[in-house]
N, C-alpha and C positions, 0 to 999 in steps of 0.2 A: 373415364377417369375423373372428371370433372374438374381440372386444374383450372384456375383462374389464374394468366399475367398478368401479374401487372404492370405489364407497359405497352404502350402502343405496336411498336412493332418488335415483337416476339424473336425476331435473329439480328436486333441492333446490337450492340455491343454491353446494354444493358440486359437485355431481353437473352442471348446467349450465356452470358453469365449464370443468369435467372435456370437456366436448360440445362447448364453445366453439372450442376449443385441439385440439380431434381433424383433420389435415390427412388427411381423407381421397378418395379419388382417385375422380373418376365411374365411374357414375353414386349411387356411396354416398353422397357431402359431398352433393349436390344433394338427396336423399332424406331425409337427415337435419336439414337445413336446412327442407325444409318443416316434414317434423312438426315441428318446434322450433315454426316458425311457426304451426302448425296450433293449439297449445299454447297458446303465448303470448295465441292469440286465444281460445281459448276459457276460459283463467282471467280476460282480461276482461272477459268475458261473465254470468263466475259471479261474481267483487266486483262488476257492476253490477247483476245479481240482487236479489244478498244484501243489498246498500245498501238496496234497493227492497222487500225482504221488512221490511229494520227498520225504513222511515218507516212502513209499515203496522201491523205490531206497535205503534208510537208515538204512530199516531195511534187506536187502539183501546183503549181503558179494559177491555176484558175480555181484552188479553193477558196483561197482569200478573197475573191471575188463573190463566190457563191455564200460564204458566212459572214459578208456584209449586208447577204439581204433580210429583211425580219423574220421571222418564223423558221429560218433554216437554220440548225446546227448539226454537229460534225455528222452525226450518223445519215442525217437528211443531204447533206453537201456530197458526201461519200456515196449514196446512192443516184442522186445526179450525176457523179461522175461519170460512173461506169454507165449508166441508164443513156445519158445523154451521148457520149463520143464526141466525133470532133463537129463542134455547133456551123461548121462548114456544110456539113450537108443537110442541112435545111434550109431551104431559098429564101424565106424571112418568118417572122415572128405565126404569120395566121398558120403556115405548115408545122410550125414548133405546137405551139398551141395544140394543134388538131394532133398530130403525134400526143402528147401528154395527157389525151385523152379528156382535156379542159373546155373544149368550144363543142359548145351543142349544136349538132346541125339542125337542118329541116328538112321534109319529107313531103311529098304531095300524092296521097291517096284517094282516088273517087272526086277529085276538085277541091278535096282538104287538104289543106298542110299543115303542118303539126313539129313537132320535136321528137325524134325517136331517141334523146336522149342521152348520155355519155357513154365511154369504157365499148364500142360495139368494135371500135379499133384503134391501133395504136399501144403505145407500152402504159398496161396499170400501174405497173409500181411506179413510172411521174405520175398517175393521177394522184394516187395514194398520196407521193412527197408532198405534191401543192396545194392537194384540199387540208394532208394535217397541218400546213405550216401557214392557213390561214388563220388561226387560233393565234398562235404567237406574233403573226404579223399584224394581226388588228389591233393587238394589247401594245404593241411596241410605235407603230408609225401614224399617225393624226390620218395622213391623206388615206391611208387604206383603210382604216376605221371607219371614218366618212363614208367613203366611197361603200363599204361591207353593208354598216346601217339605212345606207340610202337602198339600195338593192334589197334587203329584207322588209322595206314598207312597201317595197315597191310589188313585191315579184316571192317572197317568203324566207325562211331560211334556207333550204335546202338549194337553191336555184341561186341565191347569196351566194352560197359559200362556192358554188361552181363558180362565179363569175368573177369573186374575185381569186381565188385559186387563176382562173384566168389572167390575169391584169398580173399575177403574181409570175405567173409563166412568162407574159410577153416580158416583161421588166430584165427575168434572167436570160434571157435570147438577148436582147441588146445589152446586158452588161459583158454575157460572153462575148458577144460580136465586136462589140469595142475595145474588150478590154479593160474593163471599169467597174469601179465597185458601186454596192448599191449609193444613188443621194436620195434622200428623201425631200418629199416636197418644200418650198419655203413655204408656201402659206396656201390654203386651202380656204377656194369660194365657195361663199354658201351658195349651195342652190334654191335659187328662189322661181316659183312660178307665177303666170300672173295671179293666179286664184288668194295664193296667198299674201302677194304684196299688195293687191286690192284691199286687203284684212287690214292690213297695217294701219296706223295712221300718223301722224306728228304733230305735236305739241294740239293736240285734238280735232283733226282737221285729217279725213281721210286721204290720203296717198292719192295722187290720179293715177286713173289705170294705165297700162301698156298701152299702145296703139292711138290709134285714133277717138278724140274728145266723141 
Protein backbone atom coordinates (compact mmCIF):
# COMPACT_ATOMS: atom_id res chain seq x y z
CA UNK A 1 0.00 0.00 0.00
CA UNK A 2 2.77 2.29 0.49
CA UNK A 3 1.25 4.56 3.46
CA UNK A 4 3.71 6.81 5.02
CA UNK A 5 3.09 7.90 9.11
CA UNK A 6 3.75 10.35 10.12
CA UNK A 7 4.83 9.70 13.41
CA UNK A 8 7.18 8.06 15.13
CA UNK A 9 5.50 5.44 16.80
CA UNK A 10 2.48 4.25 14.67
CA UNK A 11 0.07 2.94 17.81
CA UNK A 12 0.81 6.15 20.16
CA UNK A 13 -2.08 7.95 20.72
CA UNK A 14 -1.21 10.20 17.65
CA UNK A 15 -0.28 7.53 15.40
CA UNK A 16 -3.71 5.37 16.28
CA UNK A 17 -5.70 8.32 15.50
CA UNK A 18 -3.60 8.43 12.24
CA UNK A 19 -4.95 4.37 11.73
CA UNK A 20 -8.31 5.18 12.91
CA UNK A 21 -9.16 7.70 9.95
CA UNK A 22 -7.26 5.41 7.28
CA UNK A 23 -10.39 4.45 4.63
CA UNK A 24 -8.83 1.70 3.33
CA UNK A 25 -10.47 -0.68 0.78
CA UNK A 26 -10.32 -4.82 1.31
CA UNK A 27 -8.99 -6.91 2.15
CA UNK A 28 -6.34 -4.00 3.90
CA UNK A 29 -9.10 -2.12 6.39
CA UNK A 30 -10.27 -5.77 7.55
CA UNK A 31 -6.39 -6.64 8.27
CA UNK A 32 -5.53 -3.70 9.84
CA UNK A 33 -8.44 -3.63 12.03
CA UNK A 34 -7.54 -6.89 13.48
CA UNK A 35 -4.17 -6.23 14.41
CA UNK A 36 -5.41 -2.93 15.99
CA UNK A 37 -7.59 -5.46 17.73
CA UNK A 38 -5.04 -7.77 18.31
CA UNK A 39 -3.12 -4.74 20.09
CA UNK A 40 -5.59 -3.33 22.03
CA UNK A 41 -5.93 -6.89 23.67
CA UNK A 42 -2.85 -7.51 24.39
CA UNK A 43 -1.79 -4.06 26.18
CA UNK A 44 -4.80 -5.23 28.28
CA UNK A 45 -3.12 -7.99 29.06
CA UNK A 46 0.19 -6.23 29.98
CA UNK A 47 -1.63 -3.30 32.50
CA UNK A 48 -3.33 -6.36 34.19
CA UNK A 49 0.10 -8.01 34.40
CA UNK A 50 1.75 -5.25 35.70
CA UNK A 51 -1.06 -4.21 38.28
CA UNK A 52 -0.35 -7.88 39.54
CA UNK A 53 3.51 -7.68 39.51
CA UNK A 54 2.88 -4.37 41.97
CA UNK A 55 0.47 -5.91 44.57
CA UNK A 56 3.19 -8.52 44.77
CA UNK A 57 6.16 -6.14 45.07
CA UNK A 58 3.54 -4.52 48.00
CA UNK A 59 2.97 -7.06 49.59
CA UNK A 60 6.66 -8.21 49.97
CA UNK A 61 8.95 -6.26 52.52
CA UNK A 62 12.09 -7.51 50.71
CA UNK A 63 11.04 -5.61 47.54
CA UNK A 64 11.92 -2.23 48.67
CA UNK A 65 15.11 -3.51 49.33
CA UNK A 66 15.74 -5.07 45.98
CA UNK A 67 14.42 -1.50 44.00
CA UNK A 68 16.90 0.25 45.89
CA UNK A 69 19.53 -1.24 44.06
CA UNK A 70 20.54 0.33 40.59
CA UNK A 71 19.60 -1.33 37.56
CA UNK A 72 16.70 -3.27 39.14
CA UNK A 73 13.04 -2.38 38.68
CA UNK A 74 9.75 -3.78 39.38
CA UNK A 75 9.71 -6.44 36.73
CA UNK A 76 13.57 -7.26 37.57
CA UNK A 77 12.86 -7.06 41.55
CA UNK A 78 9.62 -9.50 40.86
CA UNK A 79 11.84 -12.06 39.07
CA UNK A 80 14.43 -12.06 42.01
CA UNK A 81 11.80 -12.77 44.04
CA UNK A 82 10.48 -15.76 43.12
CA UNK A 83 14.00 -16.77 41.28
CA UNK A 84 15.75 -16.14 44.69
CA UNK A 85 13.37 -17.75 47.79
CA UNK A 86 14.37 -17.35 51.03
CA UNK A 87 18.16 -15.91 50.77
CA UNK A 88 18.54 -18.26 53.93
CA UNK A 89 19.58 -21.07 51.96
CA UNK A 90 22.50 -19.90 50.51
CA UNK A 91 25.57 -20.10 53.19
CA UNK A 92 26.98 -16.75 51.87
CA UNK A 93 27.50 -14.42 48.92
CA UNK A 94 30.25 -16.83 46.73
CA UNK A 95 27.33 -19.73 46.69
CA UNK A 96 24.66 -16.96 45.68
CA UNK A 97 26.79 -15.67 43.12
CA UNK A 98 27.69 -19.16 41.61
CA UNK A 99 23.81 -20.01 41.84
CA UNK A 100 23.11 -16.68 39.56
CA UNK A 101 25.07 -18.13 37.19
CA UNK A 102 27.55 -14.62 37.77
CA UNK A 103 31.23 -16.21 38.91
CA UNK A 104 33.04 -17.85 36.26
CA UNK A 105 34.85 -20.71 37.43
CA UNK A 106 38.06 -22.56 36.41
CA UNK A 107 38.97 -25.76 34.84
CA UNK A 108 42.18 -27.73 34.57
CA UNK A 109 42.76 -29.74 31.51
CA UNK A 110 46.04 -31.59 30.29
CA UNK A 111 48.01 -29.05 32.98
CA UNK A 112 45.85 -26.03 31.43
CA UNK A 113 43.39 -24.18 33.42
CA UNK A 114 41.14 -21.97 31.75
CA UNK A 115 37.37 -20.65 32.21
CA UNK A 116 34.77 -22.84 31.09
CA UNK A 117 32.81 -19.99 31.41
CA UNK A 118 29.10 -19.04 32.75
CA UNK A 119 25.27 -20.25 32.70
CA UNK A 120 26.85 -24.30 32.71
CA UNK A 121 24.80 -24.29 36.21
CA UNK A 122 22.58 -22.74 38.28
CA UNK A 123 19.26 -20.52 37.62
CA UNK A 124 19.53 -18.37 34.11
CA UNK A 125 16.93 -16.18 34.66
CA UNK A 126 19.41 -14.35 37.70
CA UNK A 127 21.88 -14.44 35.14
CA UNK A 128 19.75 -12.74 32.63
CA UNK A 129 18.31 -10.22 35.84
CA UNK A 130 21.98 -9.20 36.82
CA UNK A 131 23.94 -9.02 33.50
CA UNK A 132 20.66 -6.67 32.19
CA UNK A 133 20.54 -4.59 35.31
CA UNK A 134 24.23 -3.73 34.74
CA UNK A 135 23.41 -1.15 32.13
CA UNK A 136 21.17 0.75 34.43
CA UNK A 137 23.49 0.27 37.29
CA UNK A 138 26.56 1.80 35.67
CA UNK A 139 24.43 5.01 34.35
CA UNK A 140 23.01 5.44 37.87
CA UNK A 141 25.85 4.57 40.75
CA UNK A 142 29.74 6.39 40.43
CA UNK A 143 31.31 3.19 42.26
CA UNK A 144 29.97 0.57 39.84
CA UNK A 145 30.68 2.67 36.71
CA UNK A 146 34.25 2.67 37.96
CA UNK A 147 34.41 -0.35 38.98
CA UNK A 148 32.38 -1.68 35.00
CA UNK A 149 35.16 0.65 33.02
CA UNK A 150 38.04 -0.46 34.97
CA UNK A 151 37.17 -4.22 34.12
CA UNK A 152 36.52 -3.47 30.31
CA UNK A 153 40.46 -2.00 29.89
CA UNK A 154 41.25 -4.58 31.72
CA UNK A 155 39.69 -7.90 30.62
CA UNK A 156 36.94 -6.42 27.71
CA UNK A 157 33.40 -5.90 27.72
CA UNK A 158 31.86 -9.04 27.57
CA UNK A 159 33.95 -10.52 30.77
CA UNK A 160 33.00 -6.52 32.34
CA UNK A 161 29.70 -7.02 32.34
CA UNK A 162 29.93 -10.64 33.99
CA UNK A 163 31.92 -9.23 36.62
CA UNK A 164 30.15 -6.56 37.61
CA UNK A 165 26.62 -8.27 37.20
CA UNK A 166 28.92 -10.19 39.82
CA UNK A 167 29.68 -7.36 42.44
CA UNK A 168 25.85 -6.55 41.58
CA UNK A 169 24.78 -10.19 42.81
CA UNK A 170 26.99 -10.11 45.96
CA UNK A 171 25.66 -6.58 46.94
CA UNK A 172 21.87 -8.15 46.79
CA UNK A 173 22.81 -11.41 49.07
CA UNK A 174 23.99 -8.90 51.84
CA UNK A 175 21.22 -6.39 51.56
CA UNK A 176 18.79 -9.41 51.69
CA UNK A 177 20.84 -11.08 54.46
CA UNK A 178 20.64 -7.87 56.41
CA UNK A 179 17.99 -6.43 55.76
CA UNK A 180 18.92 -3.15 54.06
CA UNK A 181 18.52 -1.24 51.20
CA UNK A 182 20.97 -0.59 48.62
CA UNK A 183 23.93 2.55 49.90
CA UNK A 184 26.04 3.47 47.47
CA UNK A 185 29.55 4.33 47.82
CA UNK A 186 30.63 7.69 49.46
CA UNK A 187 33.51 8.25 47.43
CA UNK A 188 35.46 6.27 45.03
CA UNK A 189 39.56 5.67 44.88
CA UNK A 190 41.18 5.99 41.96
CA UNK A 191 43.14 3.30 41.00
CA UNK A 192 46.39 4.02 40.53
CA UNK A 193 49.43 1.78 39.43
CA UNK A 194 52.96 2.16 39.85
CA UNK A 195 53.39 2.43 35.94
CA UNK A 196 51.18 5.19 35.96
CA UNK A 197 51.93 7.30 39.01
CA UNK A 198 55.64 7.01 37.90
CA UNK A 199 54.09 9.26 34.62
CA UNK A 200 52.82 11.74 36.71
CA UNK A 201 54.72 14.61 37.92
CA UNK A 202 54.27 17.97 40.22
CA UNK A 203 54.78 21.32 39.80
CA UNK A 204 57.43 19.67 36.90
CA UNK A 205 59.44 17.49 39.04
CA UNK A 206 58.68 13.69 38.45
CA UNK A 207 56.67 11.79 41.32
CA UNK A 208 59.18 9.28 43.00
CA UNK A 209 58.31 5.86 42.27
CA UNK A 210 56.81 3.21 44.67
CA UNK A 211 59.12 1.19 46.64
CA UNK A 212 62.51 1.50 47.07
CA UNK A 213 64.85 4.77 45.76
Amino acid sequence: MNIAVPFEDAFGKGGRAFLDALDLREPYGGHLRAAVRTLDGLATEIQREQKAIQATLKADDRAPILLSAPGVGELTAYLMLHEIGPIERFPGPKQFAKYCCVTPGTEESAGRRGRPGVGRAGNLYLKEAFTNAVLGAIKKDVAIRTYHNRQVRHNGKKKAKVATAHKLARAVYFMLTRRQAYRPARSVKRHVTRKTLAKKTTAGKPVPRLGRP
